[in-house]
KOLVO-208445 format. One line per 8 residues: number of its first residue (from 1); for each residue x, y, z of C-alpha. Coordinates in steps of 0.001 Angstrom, whole numbers. Layout:
// residues N
NUM) X/Y/Z; ...
END
This chain:
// residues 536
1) 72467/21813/-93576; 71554/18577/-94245; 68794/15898/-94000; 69751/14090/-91195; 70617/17717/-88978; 66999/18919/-90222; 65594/16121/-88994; 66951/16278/-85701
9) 66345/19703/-85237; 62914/19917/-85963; 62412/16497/-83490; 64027/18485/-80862; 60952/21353/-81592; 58250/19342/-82125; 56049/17239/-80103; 55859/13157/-80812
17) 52340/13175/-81584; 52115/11089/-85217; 48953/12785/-86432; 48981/14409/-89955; 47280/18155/-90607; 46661/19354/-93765; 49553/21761/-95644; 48874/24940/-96125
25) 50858/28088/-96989; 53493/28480/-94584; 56770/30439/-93999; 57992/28511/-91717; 62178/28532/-92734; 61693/32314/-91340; 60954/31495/-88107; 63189/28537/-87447
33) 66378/29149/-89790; 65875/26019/-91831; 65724/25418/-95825; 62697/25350/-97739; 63644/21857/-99049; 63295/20516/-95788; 59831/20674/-95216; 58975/19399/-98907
41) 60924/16350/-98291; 59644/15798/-94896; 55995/16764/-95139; 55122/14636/-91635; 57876/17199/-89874; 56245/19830/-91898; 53220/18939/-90826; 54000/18960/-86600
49) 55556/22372/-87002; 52227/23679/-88139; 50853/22036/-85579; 53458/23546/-83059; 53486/27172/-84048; 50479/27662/-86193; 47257/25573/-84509; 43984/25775/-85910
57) 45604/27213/-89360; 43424/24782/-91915; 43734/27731/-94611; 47302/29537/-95165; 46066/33053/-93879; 47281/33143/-90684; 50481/31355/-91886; 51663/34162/-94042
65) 51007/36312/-90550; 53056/34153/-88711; 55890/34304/-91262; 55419/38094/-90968; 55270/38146/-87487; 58378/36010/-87029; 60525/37277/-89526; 63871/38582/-88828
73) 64822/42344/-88994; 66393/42515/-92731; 67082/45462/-94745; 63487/45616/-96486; 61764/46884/-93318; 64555/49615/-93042; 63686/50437/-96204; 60066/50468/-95472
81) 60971/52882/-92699; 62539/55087/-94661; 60291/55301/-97606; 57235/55661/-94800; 58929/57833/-92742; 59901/60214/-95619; 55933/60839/-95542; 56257/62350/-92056
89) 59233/64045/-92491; 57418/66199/-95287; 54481/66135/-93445; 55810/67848/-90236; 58193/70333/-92709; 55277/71209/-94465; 53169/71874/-91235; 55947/73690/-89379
97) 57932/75380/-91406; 55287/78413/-91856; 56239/79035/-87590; 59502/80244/-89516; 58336/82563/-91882; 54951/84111/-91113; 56841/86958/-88256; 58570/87928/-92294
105) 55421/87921/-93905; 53802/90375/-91735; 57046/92457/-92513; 56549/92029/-95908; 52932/92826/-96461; 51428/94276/-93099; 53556/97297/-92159; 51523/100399/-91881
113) 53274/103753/-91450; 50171/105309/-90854; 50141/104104/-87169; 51161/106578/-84413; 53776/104439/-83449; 54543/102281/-86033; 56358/98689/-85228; 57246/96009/-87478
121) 54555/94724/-89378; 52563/91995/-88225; 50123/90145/-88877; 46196/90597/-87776; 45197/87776/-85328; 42914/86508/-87501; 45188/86132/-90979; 48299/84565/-88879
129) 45888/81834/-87401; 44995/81413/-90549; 47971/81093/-92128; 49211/78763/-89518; 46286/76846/-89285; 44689/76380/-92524; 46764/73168/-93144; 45839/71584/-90141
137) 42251/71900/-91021; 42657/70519/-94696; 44717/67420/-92983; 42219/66866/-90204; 39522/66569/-93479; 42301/64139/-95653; 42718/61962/-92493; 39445/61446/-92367
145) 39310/60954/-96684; 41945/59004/-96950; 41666/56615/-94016; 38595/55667/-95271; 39709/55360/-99014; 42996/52955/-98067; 40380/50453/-96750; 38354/50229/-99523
153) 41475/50757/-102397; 43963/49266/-100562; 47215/51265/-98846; 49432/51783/-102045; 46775/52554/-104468; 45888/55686/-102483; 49821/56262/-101040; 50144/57800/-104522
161) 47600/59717/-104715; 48499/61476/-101327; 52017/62004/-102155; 51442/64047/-105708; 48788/65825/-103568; 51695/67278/-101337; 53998/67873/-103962; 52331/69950/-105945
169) 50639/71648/-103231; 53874/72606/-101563; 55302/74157/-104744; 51913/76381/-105032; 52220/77800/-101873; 55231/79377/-102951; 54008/80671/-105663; 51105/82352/-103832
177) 50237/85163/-105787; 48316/88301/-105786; 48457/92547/-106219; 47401/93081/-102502; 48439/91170/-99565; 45020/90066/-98805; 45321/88268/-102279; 48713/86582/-101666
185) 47251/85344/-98161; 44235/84289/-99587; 45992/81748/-102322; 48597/80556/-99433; 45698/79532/-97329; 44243/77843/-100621; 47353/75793/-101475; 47989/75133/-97364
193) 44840/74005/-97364; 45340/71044/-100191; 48804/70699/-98529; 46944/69621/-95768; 44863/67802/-97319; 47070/65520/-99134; 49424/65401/-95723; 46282/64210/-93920
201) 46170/60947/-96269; 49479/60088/-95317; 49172/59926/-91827; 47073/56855/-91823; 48864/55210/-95214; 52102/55744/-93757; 51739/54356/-90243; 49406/51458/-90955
209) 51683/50101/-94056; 54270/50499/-91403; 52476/48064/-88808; 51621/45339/-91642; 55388/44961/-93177; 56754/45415/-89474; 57490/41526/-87613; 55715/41581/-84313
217) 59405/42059/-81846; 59829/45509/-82889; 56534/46773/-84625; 56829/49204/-81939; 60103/50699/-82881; 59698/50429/-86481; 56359/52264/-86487; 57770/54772/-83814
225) 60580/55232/-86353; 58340/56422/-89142; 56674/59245/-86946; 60589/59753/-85366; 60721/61340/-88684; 58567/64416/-87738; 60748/65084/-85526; 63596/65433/-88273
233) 61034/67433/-89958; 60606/69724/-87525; 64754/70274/-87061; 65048/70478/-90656; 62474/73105/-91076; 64244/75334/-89079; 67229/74829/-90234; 66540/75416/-93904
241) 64803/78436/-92917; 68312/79359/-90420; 70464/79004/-93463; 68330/80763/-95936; 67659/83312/-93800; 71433/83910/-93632; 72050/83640/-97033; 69819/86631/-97511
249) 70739/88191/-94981; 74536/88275/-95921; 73440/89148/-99871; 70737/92004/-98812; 71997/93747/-96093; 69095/96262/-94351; 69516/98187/-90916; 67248/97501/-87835
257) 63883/98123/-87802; 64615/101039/-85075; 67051/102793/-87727; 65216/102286/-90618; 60950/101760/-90797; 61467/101327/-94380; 64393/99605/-95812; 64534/96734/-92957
265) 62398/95331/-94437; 64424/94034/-97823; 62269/93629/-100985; 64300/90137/-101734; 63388/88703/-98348; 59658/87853/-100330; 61566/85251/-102001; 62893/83802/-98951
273) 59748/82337/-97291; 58733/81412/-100917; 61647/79286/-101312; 61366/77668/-97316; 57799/76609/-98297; 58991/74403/-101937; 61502/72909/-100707; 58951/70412/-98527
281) 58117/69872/-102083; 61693/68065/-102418; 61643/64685/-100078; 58137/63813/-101331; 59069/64035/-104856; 62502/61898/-104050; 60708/59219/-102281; 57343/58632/-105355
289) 59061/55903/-107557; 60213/54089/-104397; 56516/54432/-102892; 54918/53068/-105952; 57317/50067/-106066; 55899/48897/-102911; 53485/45884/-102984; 50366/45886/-101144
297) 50777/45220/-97895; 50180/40855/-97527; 47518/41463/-94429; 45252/43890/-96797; 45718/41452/-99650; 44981/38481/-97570; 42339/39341/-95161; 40404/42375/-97073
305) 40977/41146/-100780; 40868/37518/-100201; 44119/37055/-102242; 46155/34410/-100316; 48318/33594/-103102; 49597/37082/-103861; 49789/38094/-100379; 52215/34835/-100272
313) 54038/36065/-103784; 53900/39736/-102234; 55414/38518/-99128; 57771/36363/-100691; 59347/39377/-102828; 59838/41424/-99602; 61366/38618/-97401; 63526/37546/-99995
321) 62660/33945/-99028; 60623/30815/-101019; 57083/30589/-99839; 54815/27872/-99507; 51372/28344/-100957; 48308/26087/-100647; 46318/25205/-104065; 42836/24697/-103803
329) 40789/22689/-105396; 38065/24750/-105807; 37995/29021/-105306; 38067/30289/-101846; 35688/32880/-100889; 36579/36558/-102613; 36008/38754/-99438; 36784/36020/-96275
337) 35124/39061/-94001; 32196/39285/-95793; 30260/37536/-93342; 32050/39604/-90543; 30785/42881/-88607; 30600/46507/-90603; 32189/49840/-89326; 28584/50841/-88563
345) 27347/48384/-86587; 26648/47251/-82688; 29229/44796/-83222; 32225/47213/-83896; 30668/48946/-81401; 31006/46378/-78531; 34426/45225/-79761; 36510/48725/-80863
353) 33949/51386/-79334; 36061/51770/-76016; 39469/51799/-78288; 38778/54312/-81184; 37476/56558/-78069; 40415/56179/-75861; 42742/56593/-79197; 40881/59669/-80634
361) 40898/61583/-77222; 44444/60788/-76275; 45840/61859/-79530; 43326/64971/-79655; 44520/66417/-76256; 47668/65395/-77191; 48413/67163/-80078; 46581/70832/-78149
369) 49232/70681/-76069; 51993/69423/-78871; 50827/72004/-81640; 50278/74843/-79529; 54037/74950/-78534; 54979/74185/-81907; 53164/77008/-83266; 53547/79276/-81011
377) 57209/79135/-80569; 57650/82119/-83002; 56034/84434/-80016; 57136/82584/-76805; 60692/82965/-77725; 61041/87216/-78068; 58913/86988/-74812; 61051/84595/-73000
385) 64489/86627/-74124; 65590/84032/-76403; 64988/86492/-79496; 65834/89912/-79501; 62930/92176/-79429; 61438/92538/-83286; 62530/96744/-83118; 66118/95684/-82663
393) 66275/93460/-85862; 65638/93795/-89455; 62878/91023/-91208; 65688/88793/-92289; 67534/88813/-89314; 64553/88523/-87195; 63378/85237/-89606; 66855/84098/-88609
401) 66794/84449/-84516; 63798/82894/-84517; 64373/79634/-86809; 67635/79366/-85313; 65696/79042/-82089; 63194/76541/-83572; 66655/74329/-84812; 68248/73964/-80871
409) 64969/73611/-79263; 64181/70545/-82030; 67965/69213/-81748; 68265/69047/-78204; 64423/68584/-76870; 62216/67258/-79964; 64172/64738/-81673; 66003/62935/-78977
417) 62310/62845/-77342; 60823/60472/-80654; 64066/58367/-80659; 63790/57703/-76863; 60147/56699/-77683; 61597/54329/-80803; 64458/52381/-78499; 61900/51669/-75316
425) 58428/51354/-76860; 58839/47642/-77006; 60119/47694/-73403; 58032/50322/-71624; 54911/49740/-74255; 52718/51511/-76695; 51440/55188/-76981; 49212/57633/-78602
433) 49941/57740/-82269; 51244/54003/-82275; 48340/52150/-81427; 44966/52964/-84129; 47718/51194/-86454; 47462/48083/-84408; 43872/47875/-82346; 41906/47684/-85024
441) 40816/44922/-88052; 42873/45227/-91078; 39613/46533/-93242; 39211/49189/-90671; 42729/49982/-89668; 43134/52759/-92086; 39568/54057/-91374; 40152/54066/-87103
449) 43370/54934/-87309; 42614/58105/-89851; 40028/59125/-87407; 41946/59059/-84537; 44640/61075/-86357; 41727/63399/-87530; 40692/63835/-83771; 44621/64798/-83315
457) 44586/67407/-85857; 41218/68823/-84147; 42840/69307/-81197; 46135/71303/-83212; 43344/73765/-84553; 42368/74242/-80863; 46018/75213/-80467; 46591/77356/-83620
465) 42809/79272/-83117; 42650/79139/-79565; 45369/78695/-77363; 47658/80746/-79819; 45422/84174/-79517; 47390/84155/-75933; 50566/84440/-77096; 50156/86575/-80260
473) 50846/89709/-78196; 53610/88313/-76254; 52266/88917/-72964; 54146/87021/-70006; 51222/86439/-68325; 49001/85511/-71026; 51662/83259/-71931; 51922/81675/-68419
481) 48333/80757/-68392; 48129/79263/-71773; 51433/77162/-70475; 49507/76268/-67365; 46180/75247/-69686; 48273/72886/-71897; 49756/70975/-68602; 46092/70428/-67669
489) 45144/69084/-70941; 48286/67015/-70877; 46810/65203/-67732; 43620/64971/-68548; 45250/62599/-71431; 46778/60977/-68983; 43619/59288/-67769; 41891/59021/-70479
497) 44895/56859/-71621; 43455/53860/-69669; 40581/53227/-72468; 43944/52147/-74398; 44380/48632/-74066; 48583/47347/-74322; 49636/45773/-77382; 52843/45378/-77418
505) 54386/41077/-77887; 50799/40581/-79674; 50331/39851/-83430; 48028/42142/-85370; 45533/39315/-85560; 45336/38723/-81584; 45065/42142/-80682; 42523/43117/-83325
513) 40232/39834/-83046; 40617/38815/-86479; 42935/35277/-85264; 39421/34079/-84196; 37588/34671/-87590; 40259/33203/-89159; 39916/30433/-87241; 36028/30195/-88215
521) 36937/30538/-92113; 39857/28217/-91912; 37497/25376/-90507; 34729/26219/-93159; 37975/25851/-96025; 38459/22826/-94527; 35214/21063/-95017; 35247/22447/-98543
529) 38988/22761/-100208; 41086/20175/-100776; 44815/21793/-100726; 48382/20729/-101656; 51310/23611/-101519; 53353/25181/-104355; 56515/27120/-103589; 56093/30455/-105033
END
């Protein structure tokens, strides 16, 4: 393109108003589709398109939003969506994938011959909502840890951290160990518990990172993409555990449970579940050296670390595009918030009180209702006739009716529910788990939106203490009422989804507050820095 077309494009964008603003760091070729060289060679068209799209913007902080904001869908933020939604996917195999197994377990370890009429063994109340809910308890606590610790270290310092957490937490539970099967329980429900733990610190990491990279057309979708992946997680739990299950069952064949007390129940099948809980070990471990080649998110580095100038370098290595950076001629504050409201104080209260309450009680009644029939699916399904009754089957096959269930129910229910959510968020708007990544400040984001996550998770060990002791037994009725519970709770989220304000079409910045403290630090720059710009 050349001079002369520049020039009469950017006349046709600007207005005709001759006054000069200072330069500042500014992304501006994103937005418009115009060269870099441009602007450099026509700083007083430079100059009006700051004034056009970016008013007020005396430092370069909000510029490198606006470049964010404004950038076009490339193949970086797919890649972002992958490498975050990988987190997920592990996250929801890890949590789920023990609905598979734990009918096998109480096979394995909890038949008793001594009964008058012996059944299949099973698992006491207490030890399967254990089992089942031990993780969610652990991630509830790492939510909480975590959140707080990606605001204070920064998002890929701690994404690390979380990540060997699961890995080597998923490969222990497989190893459980023990002479009695109250001490092989008792190490699963340690290493779920860590599981948990470190799967709680990626909840927050993952979605938040997501929101920063994401431009602001479809930070909807792209965020609703990364938890999308749960959904895979959930249909590739069960179908690992289908085809495994299979495998065995094909290699160690055993008669039904009514023909033979004993020898259903084949010896091999305690490798099975071991092998269904490591794998969640794998897409963790495959994603690590692509998680630790991510920079630092440009919002964190900008507005929490006070580093415009990598937050512009940052930025300009995931755009792929030259970025104009302002020198100054003296050093800018370290920590631009400093001055700014804490977590603790009236002032958060009064501005993000109403929204971390309407996000942590919509995502905690959410996620009774959501976990319970997760979790519960296992028992629902012989009472409902999709599984033969547990007499009629042998532990392997019964592992494999019931994952097999878990796989069509996920197929056709779970996963086209997420992508519907990922196509019309940014049409319909927002919901539960999308919006603590956007309401809040950037030095709190991580912190709000780990509690509201953590308030989630409170409500799934509702579901996997509470709600599941009705369904254990497989009574109809019991059943029916716990059903009838959950659609309660479901609309008593429905109000309290009000408190939620819409964000969708916003920037970060506007919806969180922090455009107007920028603008309060960008006029105290400009009393005090003199700047020029350097392409980075």
């Amino acid at each position: 393109m050349g001079i002369s077309c520049v020039s009469n494009q950017i006349f046709r964008i600007l207005n005709q108003d001759k006054q000069l603003s200072a330069t500042s760091e500014l992304v501006i070729p994103l937005y418009y589709g115009l060269p870099p060289f441009a602007f450099s060679a026509h700083p007083h068209f430079s100059n009006h398109l700051l004034r056009k799209v970016a008013p007020a913007m005396a430092d370069g902080t909000k510029a490198i939003f606006l470049a964010l904001d404004n950038a076009k869908t490339q193949f970086y933020h797919f890649k972002a969506i992958v490498i975050a939604g990988m987190g997920f996917f592990t996250d929801a195999y890890d949590l789920f994938c023990i609905t598979t197994v734990t009918k096998l377990i109480g096979r394995l370890y909890y038949y008793d011959p001594a009964l008058p009429k012996p059944g299949p063994g099973k698992l006491p109340d207490n030890v399967n909502n254990s089992i089942t809910g031990v993780a969610l308890c652990g991630t509830l606590l790492g939510q909480l840890f975590f959140g707080w610790l990606g605001d204070k270290l920064g998002r890929k310092k701690v994404y690390g951290i979380t990540l060997v957490t699961m890995v080597g937490c998923a490969l222990a539970s497989g190893f459980s160990f023990g002479c009695t099967a109250k001490g092989v329980v008792a190490t699963l429900c340690f290493f779920r518990f860590w599981l948990g733990f470190g799967i709680g610190g990626d909840y927050p990491l993952s979605a938040v990172i997501m929101s920063e990279y994401a431009n602001q057309k479809t930070r909807g979708a792209f965020i609703a993409a990364v938890f999308a992946m749960q959904g895979m997680g959930i249909l590739f739990a069960g179908a690992v555990s289908t085809i495994l299950s299979k495998i065995f069952m094909v290699a160690f064949k055993a008669p039904k449970f009514n023909e033979n007390h004993i020898l259903s129940t084949q010896p091999e099948a305690d490798f099975a579940w071991r092998i269904v809980l490591m794998l969640g070990a794998i897409p963790a471990a495959l994603t690590f050296y692509w998680r630790m080649k991510m920079p630092e998110t440009a919002r964190y580095t900008a507005l929490v670390e006070g580093n415009h100038k990598k937050a512009a370098a940052d930025m300009a290595t995931v755009l792929e595009s030259d970025i104009y950076v302002e020198e100054t001629g003296s050093k800018p504050p370290a920590k631009p918030n400093s001055s700014s409201y804490g977590f603790f104080s009236s002032e958060f209260l009064r501005r993000h009180g109403i929204h971390l309450l309407g996000t942590t009680s919509t995502w905690f009644l959410l996620d009774i209702a959501f976990y319970s029939l997760q979790l519960t699916q296992k028992d629902i399904y012989p009472a409902s006739g999709l599984v033969y009754k547990a007499s009629i089957m042998n532990a392997l096959e019964e592992m494999y009716q019931i994952s097999r269930a878990m796989t069509i129910i996920a197929l056709l229910a779970t996963v086209p529910g997420y992508w519907f959510t990922v196509f019309l968020i940014d049409k319909i708007g927002s919901t539960t788990f999308i919006v603590p990544a956007e309401l809040f400040p950037a030095r709190f984001r991580s912190t709000c939106h780990g509690i509201s996550a953590a308030a989630g998770k409170a409500g799934a060990i509702i579901g996997a203490f509470v709600v599941q002791t009705y369904t254990l037994e497989g009574n109809s009725k019991k059943i029916k009422k716990a059903i009838i519970g959950l659609a309660v709770v479901n609309l008593i989220g429905f109000f309290f989804s009000f408190l939620v304000p819409e964000t969708k079409g916003r920037s970060l910045e506007e919806i969180s507050g922090e455009d107007k403290e920028l603008d309060g630090h960008a006029n105290e720059n400009g009393r005090n820095y003199n700047a020029r710009t350097e392409m980075i």
